[in-house]
C-alpha positions in Angstrom: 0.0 0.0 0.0 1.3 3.3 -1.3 1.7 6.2 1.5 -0.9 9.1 1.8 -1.2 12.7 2.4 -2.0 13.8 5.7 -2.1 17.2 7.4 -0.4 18.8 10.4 -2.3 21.3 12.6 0.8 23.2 13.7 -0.1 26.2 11.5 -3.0 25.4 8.7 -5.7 24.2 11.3 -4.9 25.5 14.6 -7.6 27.4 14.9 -10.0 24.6 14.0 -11.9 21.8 16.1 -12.1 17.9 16.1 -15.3 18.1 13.4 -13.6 21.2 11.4 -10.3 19.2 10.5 -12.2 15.9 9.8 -14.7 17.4 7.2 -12.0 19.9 5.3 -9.6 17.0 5.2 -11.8 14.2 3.7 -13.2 16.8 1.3 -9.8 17.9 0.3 -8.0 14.8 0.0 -6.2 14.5 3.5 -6.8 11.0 4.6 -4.8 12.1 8.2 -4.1 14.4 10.7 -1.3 14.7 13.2 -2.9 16.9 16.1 -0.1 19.7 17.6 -0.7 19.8 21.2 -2.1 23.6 22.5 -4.1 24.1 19.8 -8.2 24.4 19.7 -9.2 21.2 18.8 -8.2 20.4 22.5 -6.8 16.9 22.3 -4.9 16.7 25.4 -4.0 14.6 28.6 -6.7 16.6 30.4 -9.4 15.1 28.7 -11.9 12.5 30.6 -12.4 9.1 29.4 -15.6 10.1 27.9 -13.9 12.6 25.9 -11.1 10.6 24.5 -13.9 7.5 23.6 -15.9 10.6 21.4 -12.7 11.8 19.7 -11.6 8.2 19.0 -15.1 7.7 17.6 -14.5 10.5 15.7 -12.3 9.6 13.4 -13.3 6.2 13.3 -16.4 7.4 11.7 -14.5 9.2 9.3 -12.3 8.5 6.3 -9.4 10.2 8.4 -7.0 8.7 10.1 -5.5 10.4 13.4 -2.0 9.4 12.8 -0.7 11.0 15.3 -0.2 13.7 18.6 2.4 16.3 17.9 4.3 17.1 21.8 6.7 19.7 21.9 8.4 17.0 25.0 12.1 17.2 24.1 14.6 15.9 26.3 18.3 17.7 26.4 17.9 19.9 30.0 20.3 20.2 32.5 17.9 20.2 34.9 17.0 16.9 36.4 13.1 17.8 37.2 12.4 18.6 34.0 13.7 15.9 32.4 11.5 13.9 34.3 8.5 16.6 33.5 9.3 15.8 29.6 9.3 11.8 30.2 6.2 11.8 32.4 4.3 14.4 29.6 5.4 12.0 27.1 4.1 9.1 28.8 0.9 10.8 29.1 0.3 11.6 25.4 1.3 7.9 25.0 -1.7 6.9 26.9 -3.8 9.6 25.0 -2.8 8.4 21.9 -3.8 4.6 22.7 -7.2 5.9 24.2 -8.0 8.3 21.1 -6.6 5.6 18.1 -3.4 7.4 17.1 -0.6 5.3 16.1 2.0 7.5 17.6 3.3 10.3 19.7 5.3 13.0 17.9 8.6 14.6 20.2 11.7 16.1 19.5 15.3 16.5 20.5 15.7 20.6 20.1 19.1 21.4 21.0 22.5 20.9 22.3 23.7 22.5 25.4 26.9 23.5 24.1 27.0 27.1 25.5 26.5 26.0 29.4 29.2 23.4 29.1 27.7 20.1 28.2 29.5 17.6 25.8 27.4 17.0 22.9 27.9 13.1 23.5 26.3 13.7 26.8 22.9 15.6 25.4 23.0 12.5 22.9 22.9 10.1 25.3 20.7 11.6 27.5 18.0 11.9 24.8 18.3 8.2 24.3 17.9 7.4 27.4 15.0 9.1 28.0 13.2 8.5 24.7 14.4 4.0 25.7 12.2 5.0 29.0 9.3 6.7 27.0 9.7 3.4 23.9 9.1 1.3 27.2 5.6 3.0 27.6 4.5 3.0 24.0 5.3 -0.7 23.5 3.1 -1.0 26.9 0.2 0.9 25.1 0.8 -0.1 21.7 1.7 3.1 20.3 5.0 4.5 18.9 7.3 7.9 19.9 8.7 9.5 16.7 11.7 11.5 17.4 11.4 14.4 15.3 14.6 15.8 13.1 14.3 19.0 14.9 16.0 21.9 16.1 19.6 22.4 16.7 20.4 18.7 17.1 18.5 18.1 13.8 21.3 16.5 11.6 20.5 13.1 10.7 23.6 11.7 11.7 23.3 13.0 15.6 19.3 11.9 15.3 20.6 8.2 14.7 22.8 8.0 17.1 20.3 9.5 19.7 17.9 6.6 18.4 20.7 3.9 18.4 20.9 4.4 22.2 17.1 4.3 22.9 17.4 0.7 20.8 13.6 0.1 21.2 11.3 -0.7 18.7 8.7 1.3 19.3 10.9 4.1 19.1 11.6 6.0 15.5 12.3 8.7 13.8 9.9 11.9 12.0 12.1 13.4 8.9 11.3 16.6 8.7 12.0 17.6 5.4 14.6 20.7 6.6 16.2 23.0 4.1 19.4 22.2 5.1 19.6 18.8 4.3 20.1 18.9 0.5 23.9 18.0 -0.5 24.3 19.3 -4.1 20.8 18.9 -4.4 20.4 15.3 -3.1 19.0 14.3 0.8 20.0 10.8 -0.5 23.1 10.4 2.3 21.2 11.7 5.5 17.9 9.6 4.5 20.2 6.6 4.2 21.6 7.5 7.7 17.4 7.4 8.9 16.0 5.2 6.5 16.1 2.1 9.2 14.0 4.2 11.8 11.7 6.5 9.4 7.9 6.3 11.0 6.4 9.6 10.4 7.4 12.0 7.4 7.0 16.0 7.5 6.9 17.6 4.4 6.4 21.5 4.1 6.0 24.3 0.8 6.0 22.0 -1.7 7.3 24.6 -4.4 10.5 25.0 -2.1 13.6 24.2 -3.6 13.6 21.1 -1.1 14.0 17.6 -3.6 10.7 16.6 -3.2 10.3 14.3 -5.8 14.0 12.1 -4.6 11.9 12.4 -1.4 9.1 10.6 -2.5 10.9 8.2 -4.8 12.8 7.1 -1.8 9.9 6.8 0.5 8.5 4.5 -2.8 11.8 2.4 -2.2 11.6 1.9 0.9 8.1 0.9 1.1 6.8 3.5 3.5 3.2 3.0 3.5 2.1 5.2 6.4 1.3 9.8 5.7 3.6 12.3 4.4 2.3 15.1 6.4 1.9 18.7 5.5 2.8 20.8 8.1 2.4 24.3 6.1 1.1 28.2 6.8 -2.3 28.8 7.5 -4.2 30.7 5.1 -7.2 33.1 4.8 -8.3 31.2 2.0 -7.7 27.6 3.7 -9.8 25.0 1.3 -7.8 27.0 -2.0 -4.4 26.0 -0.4 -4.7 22.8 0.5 -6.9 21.6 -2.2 -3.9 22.7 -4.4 -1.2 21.3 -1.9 -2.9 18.3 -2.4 -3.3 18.5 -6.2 0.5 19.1 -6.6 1.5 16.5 -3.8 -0.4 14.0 -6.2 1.1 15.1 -9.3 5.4 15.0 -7.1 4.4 11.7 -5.4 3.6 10.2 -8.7 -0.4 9.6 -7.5 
């Protein structure tokens, strides 16, 4: 099975609720959503049982997939408390995410703490660490953490090594599609790097000079069958946008 568009209500959707998303993205041509935490459709760790049975029901009546809940838990601070405030957060989307039928829990690394005197090789382990702890939970509730390719620890090569020490298999990586991958033009080396861990895909402005189209042909080789995700501006004119992000995904992907 081929991999499909989905949508990422970081920007385009934040503004929107739980019905709102599901009827613009199955009109559209979105068959999934990744849900950024803070934002008004309100899917959160605060919700009662009863609310996360009517979200789950949701989408299960839909022809949209929640895919996924977008944290912003990241895991390089100095600070031993919140560390453990990231873990435990983590491990409370992870229990979200099993109760509302997501497949996985979206965090990210973010930075090094090279200007208060911390080895990079120390931050790296760290993040392991903590994301081998939050694997632990997801296997428990049958979801997955994807470790976003984020921030200023967001070359792939530091990403893998980060994921090599959490060495769980519910633990993998989301690519992110940065500008700054590109090497004359190719993202070929750092996707190698990922390839073994790849579970959630980010894709972004589609007209970018980005490689889309290697991007998609090695998603095809790979056979990743899950969402490329658009995680793109909002819009005054929202349906426009995305029904033409979703036209010209179509014609890149090959679809």
């Amino acid at each position: 099975m081929a991999y499909k568009l989905g949508l990422v209500t970081y920007n385009m959707a934040k503004d929107w609720d739980i019905e709102t998303i599901i009827t613009k993205c199955e009109a559209l041509g979105y068959a999934g959503v990744e849900l950024r935490t803070t934002h008004a459709h309100g899917v959160e760790p605060t919700l009662s049982a009863a609310e996360r049975s009517e979200v789950r029901k949701r989408f299960e009546d839909s022809n949209v997939r929640l895919v996924g809940l977008g944290t912003v838990c990241e895991y390089h601070a100095i600070d031993p408390a919140e560390l453990r405030r990231n873990i435990d957060t983590t491990i409370d989307f992870v229990k979200l995410a099993a109760d509302v039928g997501a497949i996985g829990v979206k965090v990210r690394p973010n930075q090094f703490m090279d200007k208060f005197g911390v080895p990079r090789e120390k931050t790296i382990e760290q993040i392991g660490l903590a994301l081998r702890e939050c694997g632990q939970a997801a296997e428990d509730h049958g979801v997955e953490i994807w470790l976003e390719v984020h921030g200023s620890t967001r070359r792939p090569d530091h990403i893998r090594q980060m994921l090599d020490i959490a060495d769980h298999p519910s633990v993998g990586a989301c690519w992110n599609s940065n500008a700054d991958e590109p090497e004359n033009g190719s993202i070929a080396r750092w996707f190698r790097i990922l390839q073994p861990y790849i579970r959630s895909v980010h894709i972004n402005e589609l007209t970018s000079p980005y490689p889309w189209r290697e991007l998609f042909m090695l998603l095809k080789e790979i056979g990743y069958n899950r969402y490329t995700l658009a995680e793109i501006p909002g819009s005054s004119d929202p349906d426009r946008v995305l029904a033409y992000y979703a036209a010209l995904w179509r014609e890149m992907a090959g679809f």
